[in-house]
C-alpha positions in Angstrom: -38.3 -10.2 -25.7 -38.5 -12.9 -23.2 -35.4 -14.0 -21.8 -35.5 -18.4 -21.5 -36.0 -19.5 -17.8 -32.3 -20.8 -17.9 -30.8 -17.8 -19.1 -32.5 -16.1 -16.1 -31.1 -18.6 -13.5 -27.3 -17.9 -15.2 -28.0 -14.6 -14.8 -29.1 -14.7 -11.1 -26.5 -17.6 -10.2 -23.4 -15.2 -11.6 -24.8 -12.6 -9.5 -24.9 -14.0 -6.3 -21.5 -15.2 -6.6 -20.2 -12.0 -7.6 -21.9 -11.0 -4.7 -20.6 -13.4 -2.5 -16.7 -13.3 -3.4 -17.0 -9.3 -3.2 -18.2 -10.1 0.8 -15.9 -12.2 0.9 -13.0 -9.8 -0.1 -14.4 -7.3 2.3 -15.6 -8.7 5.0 -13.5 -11.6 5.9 -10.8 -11.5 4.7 -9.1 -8.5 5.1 -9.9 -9.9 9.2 -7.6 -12.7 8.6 -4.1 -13.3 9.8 -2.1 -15.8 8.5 1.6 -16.7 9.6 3.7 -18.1 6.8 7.0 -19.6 7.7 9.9 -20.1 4.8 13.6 -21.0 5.0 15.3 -18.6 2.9 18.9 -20.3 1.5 21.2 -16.9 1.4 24.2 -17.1 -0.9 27.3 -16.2 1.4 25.7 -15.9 4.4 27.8 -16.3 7.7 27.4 -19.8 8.9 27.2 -17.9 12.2 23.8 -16.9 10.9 22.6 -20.2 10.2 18.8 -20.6 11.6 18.6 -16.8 12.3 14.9 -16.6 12.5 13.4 -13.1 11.2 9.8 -12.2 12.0 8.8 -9.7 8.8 5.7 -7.5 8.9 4.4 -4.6 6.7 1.7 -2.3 5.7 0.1 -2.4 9.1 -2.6 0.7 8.2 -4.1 1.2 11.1 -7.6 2.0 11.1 -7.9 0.3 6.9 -10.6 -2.4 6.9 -10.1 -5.0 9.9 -7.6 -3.3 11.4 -8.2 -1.7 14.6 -6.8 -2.2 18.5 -7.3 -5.9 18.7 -6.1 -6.8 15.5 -2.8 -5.0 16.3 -2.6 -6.9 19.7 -3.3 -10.0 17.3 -0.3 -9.1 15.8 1.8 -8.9 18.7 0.2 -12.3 19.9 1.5 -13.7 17.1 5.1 -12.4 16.2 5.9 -13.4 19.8 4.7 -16.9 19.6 6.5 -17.6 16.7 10.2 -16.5 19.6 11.7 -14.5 16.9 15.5 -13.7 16.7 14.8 -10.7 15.0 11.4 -8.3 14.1 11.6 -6.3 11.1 8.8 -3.6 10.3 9.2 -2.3 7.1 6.9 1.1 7.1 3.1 2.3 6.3 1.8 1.8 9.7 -1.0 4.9 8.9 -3.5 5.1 6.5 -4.2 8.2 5.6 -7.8 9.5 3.8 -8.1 10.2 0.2 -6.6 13.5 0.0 -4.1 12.5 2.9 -5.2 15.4 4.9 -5.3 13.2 8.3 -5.2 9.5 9.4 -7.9 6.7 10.5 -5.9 5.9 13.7 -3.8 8.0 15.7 -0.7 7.0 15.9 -0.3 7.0 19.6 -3.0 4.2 19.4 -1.1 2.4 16.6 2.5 2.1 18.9 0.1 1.5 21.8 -1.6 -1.4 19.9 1.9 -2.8 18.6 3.7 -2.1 21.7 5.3 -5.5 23.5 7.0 -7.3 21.0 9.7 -9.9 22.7 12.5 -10.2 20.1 16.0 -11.7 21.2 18.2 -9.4 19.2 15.4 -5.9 18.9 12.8 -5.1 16.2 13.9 -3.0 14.0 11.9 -0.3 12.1 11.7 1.5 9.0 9.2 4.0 7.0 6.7 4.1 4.3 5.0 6.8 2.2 1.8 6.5 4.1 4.2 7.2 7.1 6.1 10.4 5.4 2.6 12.0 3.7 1.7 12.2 7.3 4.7 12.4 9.4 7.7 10.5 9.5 8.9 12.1 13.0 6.1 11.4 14.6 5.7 8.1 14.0 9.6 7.4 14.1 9.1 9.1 17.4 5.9 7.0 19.2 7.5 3.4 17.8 11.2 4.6 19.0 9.3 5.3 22.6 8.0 1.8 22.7 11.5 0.9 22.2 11.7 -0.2 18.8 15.0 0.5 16.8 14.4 3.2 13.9 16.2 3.1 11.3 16.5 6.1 8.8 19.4 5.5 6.4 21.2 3.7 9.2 22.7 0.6 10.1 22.2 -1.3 13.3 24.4 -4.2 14.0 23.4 -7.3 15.3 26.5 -10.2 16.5 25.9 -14.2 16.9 28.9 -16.7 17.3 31.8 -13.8 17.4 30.5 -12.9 14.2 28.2 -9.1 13.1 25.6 -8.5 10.7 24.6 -5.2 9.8 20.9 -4.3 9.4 20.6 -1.6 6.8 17.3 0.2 7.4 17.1 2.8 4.5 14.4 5.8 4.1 11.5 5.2 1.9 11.8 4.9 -1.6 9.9 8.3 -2.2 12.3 10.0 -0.1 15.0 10.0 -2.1 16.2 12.8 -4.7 17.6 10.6 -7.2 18.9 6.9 -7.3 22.2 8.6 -7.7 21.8 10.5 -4.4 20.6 7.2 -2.9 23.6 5.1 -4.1 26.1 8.0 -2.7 23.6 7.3 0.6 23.9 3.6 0.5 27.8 3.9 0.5 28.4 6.7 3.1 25.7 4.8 5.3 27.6 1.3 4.7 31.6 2.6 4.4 32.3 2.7 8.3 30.8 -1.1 9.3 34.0 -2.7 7.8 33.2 -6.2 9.0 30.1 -8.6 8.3 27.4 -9.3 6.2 24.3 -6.7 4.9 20.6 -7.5 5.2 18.6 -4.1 3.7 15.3 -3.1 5.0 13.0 -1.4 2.9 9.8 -0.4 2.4 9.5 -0.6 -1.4 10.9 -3.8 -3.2 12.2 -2.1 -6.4 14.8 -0.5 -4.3 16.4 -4.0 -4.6 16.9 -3.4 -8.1 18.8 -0.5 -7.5 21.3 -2.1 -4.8 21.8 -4.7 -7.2 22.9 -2.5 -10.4 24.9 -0.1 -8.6 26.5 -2.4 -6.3 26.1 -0.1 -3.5 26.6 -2.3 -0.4 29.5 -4.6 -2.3 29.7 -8.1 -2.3 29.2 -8.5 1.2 25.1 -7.2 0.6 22.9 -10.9 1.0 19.3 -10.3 1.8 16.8 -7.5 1.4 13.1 -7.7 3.0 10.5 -5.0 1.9 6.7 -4.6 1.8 4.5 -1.9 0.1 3.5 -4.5 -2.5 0.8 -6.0 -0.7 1.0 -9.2 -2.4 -1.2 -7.1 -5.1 -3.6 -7.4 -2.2 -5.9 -8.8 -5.0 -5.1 -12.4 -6.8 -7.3 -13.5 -9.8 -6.7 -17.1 -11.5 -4.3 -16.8 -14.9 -4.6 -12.8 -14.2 -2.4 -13.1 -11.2 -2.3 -9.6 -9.5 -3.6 -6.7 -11.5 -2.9 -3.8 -9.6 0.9 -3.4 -7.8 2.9 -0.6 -6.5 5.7 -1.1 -8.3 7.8 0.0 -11.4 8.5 -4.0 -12.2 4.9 -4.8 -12.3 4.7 -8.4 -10.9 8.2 -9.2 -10.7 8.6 -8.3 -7.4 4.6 -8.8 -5.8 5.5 -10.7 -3.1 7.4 -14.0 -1.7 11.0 -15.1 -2.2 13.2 -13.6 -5.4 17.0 -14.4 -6.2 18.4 -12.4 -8.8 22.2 -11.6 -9.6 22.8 -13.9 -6.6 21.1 -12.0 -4.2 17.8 -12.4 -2.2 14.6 -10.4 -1.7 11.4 -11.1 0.4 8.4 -9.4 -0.2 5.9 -9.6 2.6 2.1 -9.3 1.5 1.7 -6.9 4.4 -1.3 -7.0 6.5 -3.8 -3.9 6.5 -5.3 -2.4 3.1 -4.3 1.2 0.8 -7.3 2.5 -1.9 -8.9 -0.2 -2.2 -10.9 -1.8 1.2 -10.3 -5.1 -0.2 -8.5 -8.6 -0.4 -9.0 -12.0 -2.3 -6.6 -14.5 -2.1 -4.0 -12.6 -0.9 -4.6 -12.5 3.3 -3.2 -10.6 5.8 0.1 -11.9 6.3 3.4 -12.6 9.2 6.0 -14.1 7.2 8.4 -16.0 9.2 11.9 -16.2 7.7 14.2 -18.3 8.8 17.7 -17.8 7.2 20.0 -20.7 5.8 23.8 -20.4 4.8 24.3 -23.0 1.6 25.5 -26.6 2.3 28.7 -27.3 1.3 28.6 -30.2 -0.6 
């Protein structure tokens, strides 16, 4: 059977777009590096902490598909233009091989590539479970010796206009025995700091759930910023994202989410896990700049 002309050009035309957007996902732009700025309004928040600008970035993967030495210097580039008040770097900064027997950068590169970041009050770094299948002391180690602030269920406190918040940097999500154990963490690590407010960093957003059913940091807990979702890392028209590391599915794939009157941002991260790919979901910096609510 003879298929009609037009059929044929369908055929072809479909293909080479196929084609085309599966270049484009590898290719290009996994390469980019896009800075998204937001103000985030936080319910409670110190007015003292009006206009605190936060500088979020995540799943860094060194050696994944576009990311090598420059691109990490590209990073640093652009945090530091943006004159942050605050860095946050919330974990999987290796990517390990399939059968997570080694790593496609060494990390001394990585901390060498990422070292130099100018941040008025520190950056301020936590783990992921790329990090901790390869080696969580090591890399706490090489990003501590660059002078970044690691945090491994500890609190570092920050204080602007006589007043203190306290950044809660928490182990990763696969560290952790039990939620149970983890609430009894959250409140041992959070008892002694008596005074201010509670930002949470973590690698994996559905710990947010967690904090918010078991009321683990009390009332004064306002914002949480995670990664690991990578933004899906794929986005497809009325599909939305099909694949994401999470138990919530898309609730929490990326962006700005209030629930129970508390906030979470989910960064889209920057490097690539299992799959060498991104469409519509670029590498990203996420610039948040908090706001306490207008009185009316």
């Amino acid at each position: 059977m003879v298929f009609p002309i037009k059929k044929i050009y369908i055929v072809l035309l479909t293909t080479a777009v196929a084609f085309a957007l599966l270049g484009y996902a590898y290719f290009i732009e996994p390469r980019r590096l896009v800075v998204n700025s937001s103000e985030v309004v936080v319910t409670g928040l110190e007015p003292a902490f009006d206009g605190l600008k936060i500088v979020a970035v995540s799943d860094i993967h060194g050696g994944s598909n576009g990311i090598d030495h420059e691109k990490l210097r590209e990073i640093v580039r652009q945090i530091n233009r943006q004159q942050p008040d605050v860095v946050v770097m919330l974990g999987d900064y290796v990517a390990n091989t399939s059968d997570r027997k080694s790593i496609l950068m060494p990390v001394s590169e990585i901390a060498d590539g990422l070292a130099g970041i100018d941040s008025k009050f520190g950056v301020f770094v936590v783990l992921g479970n790329h990090d901790g299948w390869h080696s969580d002391q090591t890399i706490a180690s090489s990003l501590s010796n660059i002078g970044y602030t690691v945090l491994q269920n500890e609190i570092a406190v920050i204080e602007r206009g006589g007043r203190k918040l306290n950044i809660v940097g928490l182990k990763d999500h696969l560290r952790l025995d039990s939620w149970y154990t983890f609430d009894a963490m959250v409140r041992g690590v959070s008892q002694p700091y008596a005074n201010g407010d509670f930002i949470v960093l973590e690698h994996s957003p559905d710990v947010f759930h967690v904090l918010n059913y078991h009321k683990s940091l009390g009332d004064r807990f306002r914002f949480m910023i995670a990664g690991h979702s990578h933004g899906g890392q794929v986005w497809l028209p009325i599909v939305g994202s099909p694949l994401v590391p999470s138990s919530f599915g898309q609730k929490y794939v990326s962006g700005h989410i209030k629930e129970d009157g508390r906030h979470l941002f989910v960064t889209t991260g920057i490097g690539t896990s299992i799959m060498p790919f991104r469409f519509l979901v670029p590498p990203e910096i996420a610039v948040l700049t908090l706001r306490a609510p207008r009185k009316p």
